[in-house]
TORLOLO-828779 format. One record per residue (C-alpha): x, y, z; residue number from 0; chain. Coordinates in pm, 1 decimal. Example, Ala and Ser with C-alpha at 12.3 -4.5 7.8 and 13.67 -1.06 7.14 Angstrom:
TORLOLO-828779
<pt><X>1230.0</X><Y>-450.0</Y><Z>780.0</Z><pos>0</pos><unit>A</unit></pt>
<pt><X>1367.0</X><Y>-106.0</Y><Z>714.0</Z><pos>1</pos><unit>A</unit></pt>
end
This chain:
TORLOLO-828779
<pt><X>1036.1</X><Y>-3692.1</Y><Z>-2261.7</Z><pos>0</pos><unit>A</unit></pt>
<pt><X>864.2</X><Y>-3425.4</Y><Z>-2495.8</Z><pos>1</pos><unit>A</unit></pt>
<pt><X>656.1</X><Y>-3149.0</Y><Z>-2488.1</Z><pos>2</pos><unit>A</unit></pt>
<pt><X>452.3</X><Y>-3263.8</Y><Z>-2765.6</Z><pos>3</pos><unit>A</unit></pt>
<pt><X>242.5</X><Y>-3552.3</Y><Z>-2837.6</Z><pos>4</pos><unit>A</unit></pt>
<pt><X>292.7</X><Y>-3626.8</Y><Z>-3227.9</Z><pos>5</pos><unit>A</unit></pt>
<pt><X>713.8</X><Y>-3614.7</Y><Z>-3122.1</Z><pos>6</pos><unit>A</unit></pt>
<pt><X>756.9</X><Y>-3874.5</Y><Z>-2808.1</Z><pos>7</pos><unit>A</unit></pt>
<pt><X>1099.6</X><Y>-3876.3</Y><Z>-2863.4</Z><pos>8</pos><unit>A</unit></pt>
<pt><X>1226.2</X><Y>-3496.6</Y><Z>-2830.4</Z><pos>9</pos><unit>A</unit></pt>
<pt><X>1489.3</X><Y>-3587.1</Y><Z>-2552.3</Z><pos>10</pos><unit>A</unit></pt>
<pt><X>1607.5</X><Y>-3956.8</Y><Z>-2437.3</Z><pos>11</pos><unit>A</unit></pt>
<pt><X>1793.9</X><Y>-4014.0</Y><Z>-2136.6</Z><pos>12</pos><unit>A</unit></pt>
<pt><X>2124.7</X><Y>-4201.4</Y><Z>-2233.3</Z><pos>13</pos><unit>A</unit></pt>
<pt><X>2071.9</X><Y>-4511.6</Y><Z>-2191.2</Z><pos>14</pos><unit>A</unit></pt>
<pt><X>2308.6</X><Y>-4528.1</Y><Z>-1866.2</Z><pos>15</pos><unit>A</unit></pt>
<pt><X>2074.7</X><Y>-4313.2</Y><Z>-1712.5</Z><pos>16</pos><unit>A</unit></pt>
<pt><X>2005.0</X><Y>-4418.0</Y><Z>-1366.3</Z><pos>17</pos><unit>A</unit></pt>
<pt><X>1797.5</X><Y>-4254.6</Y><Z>-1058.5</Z><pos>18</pos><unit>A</unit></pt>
<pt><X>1867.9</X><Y>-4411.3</Y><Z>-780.0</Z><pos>19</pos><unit>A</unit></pt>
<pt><X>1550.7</X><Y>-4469.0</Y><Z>-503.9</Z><pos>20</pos><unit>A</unit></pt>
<pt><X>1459.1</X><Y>-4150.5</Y><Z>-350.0</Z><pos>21</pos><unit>A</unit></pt>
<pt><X>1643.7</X><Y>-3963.1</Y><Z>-572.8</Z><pos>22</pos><unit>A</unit></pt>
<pt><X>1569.7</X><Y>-3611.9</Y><Z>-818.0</Z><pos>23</pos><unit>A</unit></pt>
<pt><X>1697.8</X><Y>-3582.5</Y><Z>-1174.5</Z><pos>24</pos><unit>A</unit></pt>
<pt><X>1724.2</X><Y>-3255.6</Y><Z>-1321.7</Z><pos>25</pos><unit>A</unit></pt>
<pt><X>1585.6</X><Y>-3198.7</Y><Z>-1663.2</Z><pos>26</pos><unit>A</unit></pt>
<pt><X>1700.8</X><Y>-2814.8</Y><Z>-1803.3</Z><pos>27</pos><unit>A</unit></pt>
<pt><X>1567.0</X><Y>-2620.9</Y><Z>-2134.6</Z><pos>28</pos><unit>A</unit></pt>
<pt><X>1917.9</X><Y>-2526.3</Y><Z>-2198.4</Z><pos>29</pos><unit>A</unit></pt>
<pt><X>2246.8</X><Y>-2455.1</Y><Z>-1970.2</Z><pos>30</pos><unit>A</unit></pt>
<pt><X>2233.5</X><Y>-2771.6</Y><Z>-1802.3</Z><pos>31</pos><unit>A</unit></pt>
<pt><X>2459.9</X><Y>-2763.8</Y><Z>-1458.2</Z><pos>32</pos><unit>A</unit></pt>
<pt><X>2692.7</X><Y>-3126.2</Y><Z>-1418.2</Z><pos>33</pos><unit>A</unit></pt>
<pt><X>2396.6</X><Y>-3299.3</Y><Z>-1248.9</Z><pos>34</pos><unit>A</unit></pt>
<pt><X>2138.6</X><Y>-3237.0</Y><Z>-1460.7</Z><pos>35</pos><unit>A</unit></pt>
<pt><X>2033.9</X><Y>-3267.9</Y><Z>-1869.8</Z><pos>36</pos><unit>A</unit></pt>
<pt><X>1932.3</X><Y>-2997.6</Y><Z>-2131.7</Z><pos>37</pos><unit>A</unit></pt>
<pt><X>1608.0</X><Y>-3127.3</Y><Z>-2298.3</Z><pos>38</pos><unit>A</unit></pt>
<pt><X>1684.6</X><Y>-2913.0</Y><Z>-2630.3</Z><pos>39</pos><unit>A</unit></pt>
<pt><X>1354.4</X><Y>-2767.4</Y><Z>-2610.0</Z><pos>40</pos><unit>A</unit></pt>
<pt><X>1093.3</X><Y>-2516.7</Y><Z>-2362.5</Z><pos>41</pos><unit>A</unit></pt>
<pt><X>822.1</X><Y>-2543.0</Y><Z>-2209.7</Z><pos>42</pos><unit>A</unit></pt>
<pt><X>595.9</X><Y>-2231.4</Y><Z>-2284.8</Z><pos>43</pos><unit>A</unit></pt>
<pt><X>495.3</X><Y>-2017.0</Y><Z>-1983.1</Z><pos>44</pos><unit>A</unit></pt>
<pt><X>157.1</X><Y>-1964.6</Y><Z>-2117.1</Z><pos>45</pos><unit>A</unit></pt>
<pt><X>72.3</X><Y>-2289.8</Y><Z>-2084.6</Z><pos>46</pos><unit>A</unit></pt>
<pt><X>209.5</X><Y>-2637.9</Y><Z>-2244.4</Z><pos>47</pos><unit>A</unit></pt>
<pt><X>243.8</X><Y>-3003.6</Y><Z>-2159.2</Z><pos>48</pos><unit>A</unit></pt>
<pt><X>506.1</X><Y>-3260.7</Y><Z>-2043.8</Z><pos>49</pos><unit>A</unit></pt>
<pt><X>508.9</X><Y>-3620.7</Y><Z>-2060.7</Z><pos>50</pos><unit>A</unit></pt>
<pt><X>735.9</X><Y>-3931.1</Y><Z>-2009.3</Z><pos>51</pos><unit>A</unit></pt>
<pt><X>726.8</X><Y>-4232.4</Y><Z>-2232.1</Z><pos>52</pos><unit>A</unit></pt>
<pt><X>880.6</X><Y>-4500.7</Y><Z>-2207.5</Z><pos>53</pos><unit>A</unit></pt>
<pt><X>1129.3</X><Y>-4680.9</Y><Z>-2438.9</Z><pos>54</pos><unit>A</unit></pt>
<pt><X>832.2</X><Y>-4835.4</Y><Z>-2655.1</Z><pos>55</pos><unit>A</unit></pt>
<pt><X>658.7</X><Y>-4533.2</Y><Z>-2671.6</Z><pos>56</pos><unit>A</unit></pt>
<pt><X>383.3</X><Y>-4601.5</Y><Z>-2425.0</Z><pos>57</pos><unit>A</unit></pt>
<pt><X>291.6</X><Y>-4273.3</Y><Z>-2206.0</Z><pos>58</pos><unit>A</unit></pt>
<pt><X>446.3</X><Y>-4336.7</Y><Z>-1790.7</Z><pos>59</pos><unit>A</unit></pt>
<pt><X>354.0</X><Y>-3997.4</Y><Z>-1698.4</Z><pos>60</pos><unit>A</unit></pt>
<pt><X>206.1</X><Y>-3643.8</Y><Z>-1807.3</Z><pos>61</pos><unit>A</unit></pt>
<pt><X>150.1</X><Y>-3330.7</Y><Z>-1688.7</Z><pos>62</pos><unit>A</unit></pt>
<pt><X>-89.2</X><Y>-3040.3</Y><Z>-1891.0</Z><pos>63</pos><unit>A</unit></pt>
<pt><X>-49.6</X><Y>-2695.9</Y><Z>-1743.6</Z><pos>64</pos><unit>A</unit></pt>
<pt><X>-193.0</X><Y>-2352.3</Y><Z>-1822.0</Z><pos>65</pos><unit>A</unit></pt>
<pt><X>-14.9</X><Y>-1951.5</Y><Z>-1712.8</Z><pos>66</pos><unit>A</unit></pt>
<pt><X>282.8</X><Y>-2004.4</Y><Z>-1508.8</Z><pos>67</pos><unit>A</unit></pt>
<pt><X>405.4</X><Y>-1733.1</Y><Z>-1225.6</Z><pos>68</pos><unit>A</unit></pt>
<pt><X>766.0</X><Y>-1616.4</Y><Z>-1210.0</Z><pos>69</pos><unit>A</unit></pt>
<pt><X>1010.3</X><Y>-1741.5</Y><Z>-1012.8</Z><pos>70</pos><unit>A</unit></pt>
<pt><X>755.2</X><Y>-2063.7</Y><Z>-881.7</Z><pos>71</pos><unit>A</unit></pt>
<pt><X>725.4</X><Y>-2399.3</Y><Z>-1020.1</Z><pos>72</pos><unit>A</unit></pt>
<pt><X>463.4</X><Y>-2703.0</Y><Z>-1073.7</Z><pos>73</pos><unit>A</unit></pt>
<pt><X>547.7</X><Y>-2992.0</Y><Z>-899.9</Z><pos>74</pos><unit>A</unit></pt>
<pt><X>400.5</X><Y>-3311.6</Y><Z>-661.0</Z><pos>75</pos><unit>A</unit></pt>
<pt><X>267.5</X><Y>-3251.0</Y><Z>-358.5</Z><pos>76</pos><unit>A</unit></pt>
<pt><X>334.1</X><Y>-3509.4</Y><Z>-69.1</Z><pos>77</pos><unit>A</unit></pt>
<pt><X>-26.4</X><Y>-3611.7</Y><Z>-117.6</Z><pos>78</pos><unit>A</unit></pt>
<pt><X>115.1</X><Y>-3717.0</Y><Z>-491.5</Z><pos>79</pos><unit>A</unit></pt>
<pt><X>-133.0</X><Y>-3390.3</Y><Z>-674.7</Z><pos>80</pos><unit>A</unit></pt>
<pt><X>24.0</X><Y>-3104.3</Y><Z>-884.5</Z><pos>81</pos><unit>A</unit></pt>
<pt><X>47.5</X><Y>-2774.8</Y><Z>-677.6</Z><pos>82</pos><unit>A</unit></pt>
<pt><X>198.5</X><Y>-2471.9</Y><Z>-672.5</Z><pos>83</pos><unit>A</unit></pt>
<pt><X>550.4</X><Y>-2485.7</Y><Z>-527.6</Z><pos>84</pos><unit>A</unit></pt>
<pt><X>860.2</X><Y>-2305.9</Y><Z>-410.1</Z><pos>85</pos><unit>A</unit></pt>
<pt><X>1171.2</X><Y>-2438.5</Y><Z>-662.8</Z><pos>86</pos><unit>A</unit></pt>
<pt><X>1387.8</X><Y>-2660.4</Y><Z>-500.0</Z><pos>87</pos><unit>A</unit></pt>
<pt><X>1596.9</X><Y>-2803.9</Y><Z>-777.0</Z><pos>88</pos><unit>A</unit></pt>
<pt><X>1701.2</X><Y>-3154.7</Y><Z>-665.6</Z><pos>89</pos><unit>A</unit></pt>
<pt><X>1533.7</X><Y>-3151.2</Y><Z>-327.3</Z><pos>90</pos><unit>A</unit></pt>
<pt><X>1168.9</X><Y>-3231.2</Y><Z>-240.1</Z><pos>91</pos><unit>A</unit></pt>
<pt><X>877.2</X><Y>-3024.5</Y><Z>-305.4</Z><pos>92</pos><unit>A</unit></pt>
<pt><X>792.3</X><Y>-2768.9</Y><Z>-102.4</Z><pos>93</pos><unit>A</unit></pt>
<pt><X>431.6</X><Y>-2636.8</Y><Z>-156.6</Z><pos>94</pos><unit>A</unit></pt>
<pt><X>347.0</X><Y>-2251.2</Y><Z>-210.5</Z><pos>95</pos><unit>A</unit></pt>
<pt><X>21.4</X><Y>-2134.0</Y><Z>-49.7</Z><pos>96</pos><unit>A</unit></pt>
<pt><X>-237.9</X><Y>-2008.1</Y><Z>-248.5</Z><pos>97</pos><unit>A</unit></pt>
<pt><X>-570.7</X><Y>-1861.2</Y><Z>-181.0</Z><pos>98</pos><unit>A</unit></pt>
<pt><X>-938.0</X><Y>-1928.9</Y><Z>-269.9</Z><pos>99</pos><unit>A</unit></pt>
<pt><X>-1082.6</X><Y>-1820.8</Y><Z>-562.8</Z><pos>100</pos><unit>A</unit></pt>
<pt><X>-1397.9</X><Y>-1739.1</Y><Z>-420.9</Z><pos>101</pos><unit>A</unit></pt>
<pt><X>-1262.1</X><Y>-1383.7</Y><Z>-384.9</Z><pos>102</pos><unit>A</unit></pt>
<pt><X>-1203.3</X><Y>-1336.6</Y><Z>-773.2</Z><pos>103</pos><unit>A</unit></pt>
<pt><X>-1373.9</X><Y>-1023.6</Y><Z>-927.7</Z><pos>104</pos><unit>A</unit></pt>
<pt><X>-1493.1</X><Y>-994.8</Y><Z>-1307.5</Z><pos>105</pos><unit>A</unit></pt>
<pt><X>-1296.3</X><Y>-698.6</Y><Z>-1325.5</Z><pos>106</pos><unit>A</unit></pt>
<pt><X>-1340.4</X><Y>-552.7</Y><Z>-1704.0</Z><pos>107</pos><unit>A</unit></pt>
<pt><X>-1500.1</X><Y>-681.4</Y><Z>-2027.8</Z><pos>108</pos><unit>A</unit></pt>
<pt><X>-1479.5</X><Y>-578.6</Y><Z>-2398.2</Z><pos>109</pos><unit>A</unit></pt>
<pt><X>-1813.2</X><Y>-661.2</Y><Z>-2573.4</Z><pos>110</pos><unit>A</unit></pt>
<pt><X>-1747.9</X><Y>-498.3</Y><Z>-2895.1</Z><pos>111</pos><unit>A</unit></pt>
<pt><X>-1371.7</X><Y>-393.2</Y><Z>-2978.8</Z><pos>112</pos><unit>A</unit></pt>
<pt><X>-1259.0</X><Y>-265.3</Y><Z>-3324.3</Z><pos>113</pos><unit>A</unit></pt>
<pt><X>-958.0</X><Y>-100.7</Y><Z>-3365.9</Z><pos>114</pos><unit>A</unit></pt>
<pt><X>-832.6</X><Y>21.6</Y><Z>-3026.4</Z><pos>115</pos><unit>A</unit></pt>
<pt><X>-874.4</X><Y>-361.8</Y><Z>-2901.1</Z><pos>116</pos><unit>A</unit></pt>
<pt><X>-969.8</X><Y>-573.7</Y><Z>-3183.6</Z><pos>117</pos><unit>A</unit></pt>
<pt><X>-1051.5</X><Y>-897.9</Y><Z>-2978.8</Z><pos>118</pos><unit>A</unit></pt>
<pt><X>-1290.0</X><Y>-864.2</Y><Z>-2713.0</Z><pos>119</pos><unit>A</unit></pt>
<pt><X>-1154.5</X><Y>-985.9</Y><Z>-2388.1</Z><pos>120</pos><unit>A</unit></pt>
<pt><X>-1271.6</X><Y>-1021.4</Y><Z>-2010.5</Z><pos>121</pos><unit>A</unit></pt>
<pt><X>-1041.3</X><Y>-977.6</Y><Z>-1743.0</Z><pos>122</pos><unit>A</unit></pt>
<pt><X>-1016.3</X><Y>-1152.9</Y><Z>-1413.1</Z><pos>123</pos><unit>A</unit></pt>
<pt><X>-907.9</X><Y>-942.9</Y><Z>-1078.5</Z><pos>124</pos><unit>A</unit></pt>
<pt><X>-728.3</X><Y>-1143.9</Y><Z>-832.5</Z><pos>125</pos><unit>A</unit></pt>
<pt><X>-805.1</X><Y>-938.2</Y><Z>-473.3</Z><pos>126</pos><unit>A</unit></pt>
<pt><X>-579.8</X><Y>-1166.2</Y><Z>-265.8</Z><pos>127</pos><unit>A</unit></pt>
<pt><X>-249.0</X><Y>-1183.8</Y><Z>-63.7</Z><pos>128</pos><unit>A</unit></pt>
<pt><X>-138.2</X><Y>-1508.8</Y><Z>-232.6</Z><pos>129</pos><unit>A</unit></pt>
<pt><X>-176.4</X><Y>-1631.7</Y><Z>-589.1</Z><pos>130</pos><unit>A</unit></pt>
<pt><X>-494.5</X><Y>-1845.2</Y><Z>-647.4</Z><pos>131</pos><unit>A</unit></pt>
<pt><X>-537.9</X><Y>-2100.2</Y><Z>-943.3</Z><pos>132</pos><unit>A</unit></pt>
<pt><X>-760.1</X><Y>-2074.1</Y><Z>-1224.3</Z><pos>133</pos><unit>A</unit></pt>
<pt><X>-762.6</X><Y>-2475.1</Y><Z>-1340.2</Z><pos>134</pos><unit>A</unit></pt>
<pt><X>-1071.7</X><Y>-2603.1</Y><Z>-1358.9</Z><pos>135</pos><unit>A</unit></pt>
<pt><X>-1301.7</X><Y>-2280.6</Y><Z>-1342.2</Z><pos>136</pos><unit>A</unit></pt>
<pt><X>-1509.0</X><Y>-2170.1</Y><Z>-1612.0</Z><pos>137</pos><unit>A</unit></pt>
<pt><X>-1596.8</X><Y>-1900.1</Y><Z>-1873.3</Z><pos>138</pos><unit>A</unit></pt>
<pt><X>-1933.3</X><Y>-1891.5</Y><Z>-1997.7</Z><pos>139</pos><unit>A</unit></pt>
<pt><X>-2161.1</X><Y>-1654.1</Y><Z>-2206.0</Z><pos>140</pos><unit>A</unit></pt>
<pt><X>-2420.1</X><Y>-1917.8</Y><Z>-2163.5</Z><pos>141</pos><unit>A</unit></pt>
<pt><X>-2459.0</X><Y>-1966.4</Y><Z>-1776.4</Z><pos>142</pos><unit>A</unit></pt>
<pt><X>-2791.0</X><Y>-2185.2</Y><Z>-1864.9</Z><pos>143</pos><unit>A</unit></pt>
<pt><X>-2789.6</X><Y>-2379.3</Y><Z>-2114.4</Z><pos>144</pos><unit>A</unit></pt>
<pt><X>-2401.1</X><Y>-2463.0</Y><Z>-2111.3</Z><pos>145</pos><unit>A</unit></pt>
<pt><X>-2203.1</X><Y>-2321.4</Y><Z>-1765.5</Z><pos>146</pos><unit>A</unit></pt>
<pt><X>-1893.8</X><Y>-2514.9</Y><Z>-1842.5</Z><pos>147</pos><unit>A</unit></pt>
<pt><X>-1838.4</X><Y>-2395.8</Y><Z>-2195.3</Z><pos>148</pos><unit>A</unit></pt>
<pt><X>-1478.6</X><Y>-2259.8</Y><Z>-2168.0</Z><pos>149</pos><unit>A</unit></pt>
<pt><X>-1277.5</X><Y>-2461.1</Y><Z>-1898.3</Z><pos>150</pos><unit>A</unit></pt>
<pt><X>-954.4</X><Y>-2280.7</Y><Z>-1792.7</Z><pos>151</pos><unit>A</unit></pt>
<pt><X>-654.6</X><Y>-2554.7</Y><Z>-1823.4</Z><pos>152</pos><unit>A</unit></pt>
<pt><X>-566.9</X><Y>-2717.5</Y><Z>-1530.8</Z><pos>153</pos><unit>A</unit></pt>
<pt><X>-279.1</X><Y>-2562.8</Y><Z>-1354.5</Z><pos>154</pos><unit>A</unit></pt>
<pt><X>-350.6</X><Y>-2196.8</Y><Z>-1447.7</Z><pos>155</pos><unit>A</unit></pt>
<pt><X>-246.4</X><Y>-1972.7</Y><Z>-1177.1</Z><pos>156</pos><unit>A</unit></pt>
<pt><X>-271.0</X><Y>-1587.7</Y><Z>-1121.2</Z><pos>157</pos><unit>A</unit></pt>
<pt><X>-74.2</X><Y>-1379.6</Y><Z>-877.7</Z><pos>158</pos><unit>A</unit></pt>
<pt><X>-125.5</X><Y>-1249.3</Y><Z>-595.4</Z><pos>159</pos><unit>A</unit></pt>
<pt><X>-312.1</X><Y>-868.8</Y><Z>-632.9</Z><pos>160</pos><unit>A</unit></pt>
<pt><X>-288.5</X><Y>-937.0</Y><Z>-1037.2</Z><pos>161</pos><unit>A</unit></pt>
<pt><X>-491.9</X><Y>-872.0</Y><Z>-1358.6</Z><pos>162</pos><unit>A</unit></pt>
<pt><X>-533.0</X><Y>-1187.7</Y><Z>-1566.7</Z><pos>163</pos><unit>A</unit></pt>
<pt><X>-706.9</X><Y>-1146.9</Y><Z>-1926.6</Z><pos>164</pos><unit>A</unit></pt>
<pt><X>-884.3</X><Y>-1345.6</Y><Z>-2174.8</Z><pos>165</pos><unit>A</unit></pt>
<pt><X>-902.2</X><Y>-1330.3</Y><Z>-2527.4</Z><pos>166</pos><unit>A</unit></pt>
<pt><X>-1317.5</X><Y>-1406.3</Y><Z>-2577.2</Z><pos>167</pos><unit>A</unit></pt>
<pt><X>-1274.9</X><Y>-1540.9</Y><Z>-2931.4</Z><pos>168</pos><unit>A</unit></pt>
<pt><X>-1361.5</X><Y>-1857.5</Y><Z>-2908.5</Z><pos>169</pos><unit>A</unit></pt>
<pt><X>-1010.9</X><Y>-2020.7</Y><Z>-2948.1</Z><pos>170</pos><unit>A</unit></pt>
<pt><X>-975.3</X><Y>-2239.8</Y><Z>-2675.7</Z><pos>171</pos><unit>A</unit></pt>
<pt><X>-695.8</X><Y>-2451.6</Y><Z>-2848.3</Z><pos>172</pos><unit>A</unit></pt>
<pt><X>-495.2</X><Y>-2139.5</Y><Z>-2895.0</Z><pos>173</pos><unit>A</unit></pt>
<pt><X>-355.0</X><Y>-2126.6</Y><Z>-2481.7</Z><pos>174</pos><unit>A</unit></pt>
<pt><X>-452.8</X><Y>-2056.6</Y><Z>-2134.3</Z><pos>175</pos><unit>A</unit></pt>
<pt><X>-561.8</X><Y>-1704.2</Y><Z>-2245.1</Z><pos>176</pos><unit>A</unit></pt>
<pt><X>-838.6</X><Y>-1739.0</Y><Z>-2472.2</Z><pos>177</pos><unit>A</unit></pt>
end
């Protein structure tokens, strides 16, 4: 399992390892409890990837995610899609609501920053009583000619009542943010 492409092999299970049908195994950055393993490695909160290869190096399963909440995770839903969820460490996934974007506001934009705010930036309002998630809108400064220029990564979500901003630079390889 890895984090990163170009290194498949950050972590491999021992090769003992064994989940039986049905079951959950737990996978931990660091301070692994008895029933679980520590990976040696993070997964950044800003956004990041996992994925499973096999032991030949072909890809079994991956997951690309943008801004993570506190306290909630990214897991399957019984339908077998990513959502939002509740953690439930070992136990099955238990979905978190979240709202509609429709209700998002363009909240505050920076056209022209210098030295107060050197990167210009637009920033996303989130009016509602749940978190809602970003993946899969878009950012554009060309609504005509090119409406899906800047696709937010998959997976992106934004509290609940929250500001979230973005760096308008152009650096879409740089995180969830820009």
């Amino acid at each position: 399992i890895s984090d990163e492409s170009a290194k498949r092999f950050r972590f491999k299970f021992p090769a003992e390892t064994i989940i039986p049908a049905g079951q959950h195994l737990l996978l931990f950055s660091e301070n692994a409890p008895p029933n679980g393993f520590q990976l040696g490695f993070g997964l950044a909160q800003e956004g990041d990837s996992v994925r499973l290869y096999n032991s030949s190096a072909a890809l079994v399963d991956a997951v690309e995610f943008g801004a993570q909440l506190a306290d909630l995770t990214i897991g399957r839903a019984a339908n077998g899609e990513w959502a939002l969820c509740s953690p439930t460490l070992g136990s099955p996934n238990k979905t978190h609501p979240v709202a509609e974007p429709s209700a998002l506001k363009i909240n505050e934009w920076l056209a022209n920053g210098r030295t107060l705010y050197p990167e210009d930036f637009i920033e996303i309002y989130n009016p509602n009583a749940a978190p809602v998630s970003l993946g899969g809108l878009h950012l554009t400064d060309e609504p005509l000619g090119w409406p899906g220029r800047h696709r937010i990564v998959p997976l992106t979500f934004m509290g609940a009542g929250q500001h979230f901003v973005f760096i308008a630079d152009g650096r879409i390889d740089e995180g969830s943010d820009h």
